[in-house]
C-alpha positions in Angstrom: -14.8 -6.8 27.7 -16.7 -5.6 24.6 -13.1 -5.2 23.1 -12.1 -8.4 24.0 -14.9 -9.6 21.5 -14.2 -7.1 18.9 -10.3 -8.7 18.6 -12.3 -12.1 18.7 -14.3 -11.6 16.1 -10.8 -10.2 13.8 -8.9 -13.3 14.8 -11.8 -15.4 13.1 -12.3 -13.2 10.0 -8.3 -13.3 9.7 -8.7 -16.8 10.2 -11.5 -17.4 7.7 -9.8 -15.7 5.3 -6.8 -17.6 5.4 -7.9 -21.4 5.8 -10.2 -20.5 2.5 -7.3 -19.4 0.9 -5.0 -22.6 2.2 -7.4 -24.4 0.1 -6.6 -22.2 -3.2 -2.9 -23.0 -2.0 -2.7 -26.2 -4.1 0.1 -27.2 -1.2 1.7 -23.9 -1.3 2.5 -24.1 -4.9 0.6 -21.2 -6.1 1.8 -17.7 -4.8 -1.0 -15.2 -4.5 -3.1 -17.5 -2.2 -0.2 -18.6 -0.4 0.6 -15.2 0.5 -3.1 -14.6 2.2 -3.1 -17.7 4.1 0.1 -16.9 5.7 -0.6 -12.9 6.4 -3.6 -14.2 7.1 -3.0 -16.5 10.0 -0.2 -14.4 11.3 -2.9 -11.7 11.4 -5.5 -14.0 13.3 -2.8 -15.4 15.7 -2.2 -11.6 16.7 -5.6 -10.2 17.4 -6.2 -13.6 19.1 -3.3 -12.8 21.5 -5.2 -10.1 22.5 -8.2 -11.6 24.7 -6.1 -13.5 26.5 -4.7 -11.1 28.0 -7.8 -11.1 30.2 -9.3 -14.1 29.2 -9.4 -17.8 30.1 -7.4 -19.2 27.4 -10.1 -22.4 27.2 -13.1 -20.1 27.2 -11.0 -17.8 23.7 -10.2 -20.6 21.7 -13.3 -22.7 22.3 -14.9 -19.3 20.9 -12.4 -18.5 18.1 -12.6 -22.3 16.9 -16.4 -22.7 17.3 -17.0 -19.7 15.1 -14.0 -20.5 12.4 -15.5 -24.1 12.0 -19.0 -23.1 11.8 -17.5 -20.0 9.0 -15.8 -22.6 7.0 -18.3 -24.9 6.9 -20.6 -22.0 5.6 -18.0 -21.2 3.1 -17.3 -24.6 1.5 -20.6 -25.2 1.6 -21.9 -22.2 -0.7 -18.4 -21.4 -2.1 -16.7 -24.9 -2.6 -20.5 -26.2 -2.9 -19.4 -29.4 -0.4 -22.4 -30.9 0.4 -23.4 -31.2 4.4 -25.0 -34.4 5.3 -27.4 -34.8 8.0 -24.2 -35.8 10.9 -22.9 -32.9 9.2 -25.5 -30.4 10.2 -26.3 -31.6 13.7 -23.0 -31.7 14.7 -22.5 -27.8 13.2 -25.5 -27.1 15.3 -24.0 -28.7 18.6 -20.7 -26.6 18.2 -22.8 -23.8 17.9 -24.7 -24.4 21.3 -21.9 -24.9 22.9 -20.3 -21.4 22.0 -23.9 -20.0 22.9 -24.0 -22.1 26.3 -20.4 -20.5 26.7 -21.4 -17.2 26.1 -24.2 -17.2 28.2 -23.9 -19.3 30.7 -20.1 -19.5 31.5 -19.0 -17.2 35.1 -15.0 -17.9 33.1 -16.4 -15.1 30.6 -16.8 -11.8 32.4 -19.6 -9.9 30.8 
């Protein structure tokens, strides 16, 4: 299971990596940044193939999306310096109670 998480947690750095990068993009009109996005997400989509071999696929993506958003946010935030308002940051803090609540609580996730 530990494994499971260890591909998890690739898929959303892969993942990170590339959606900050589709922002450099500039629609796919500059090269270099296009290339990372796209090795990027193919990269992510592969080690997120990998928990669901064993895993609910609700539970995985619930997971890999909770922690992208809450990532990018981060990242456009201190990087992009996008301000967060208020709805902004409670909502960020609901998404991530619901991957703790997931993680804790859920009997779909076999610990």
């Amino acid at each position: 299971m530990v494994q499971n998480y260890f591909y998890l947690v690739i898929a959303v750095i892969f993942e990170v990596i590339a959606t900050t990068a589709l922002k450099q993009t500039d629609g796919f009109t500059r090269l270099a940044p296009s290339l990372v996005s796209i090795g990027g997400y193919a990269l992510a989509f592969y080690f997120l193939s990998l928990p669901l071999r064993t895993m609910p696929v609700g539970v995985v993506y619930a997971l890999w999306c909770g922690a992208g958003i809450i990532l990018i946010t981060a990242i456009g935030w201190i990087w992009f310096k996008q301000a967060l308002d208020l709805p902004a940051l409670v909502g960020m803090g609901l998404i991530m109670a619901g991957v703790m609540v997931i993680n804790l609580y859920s009997k779909t996730v076999v610990h």
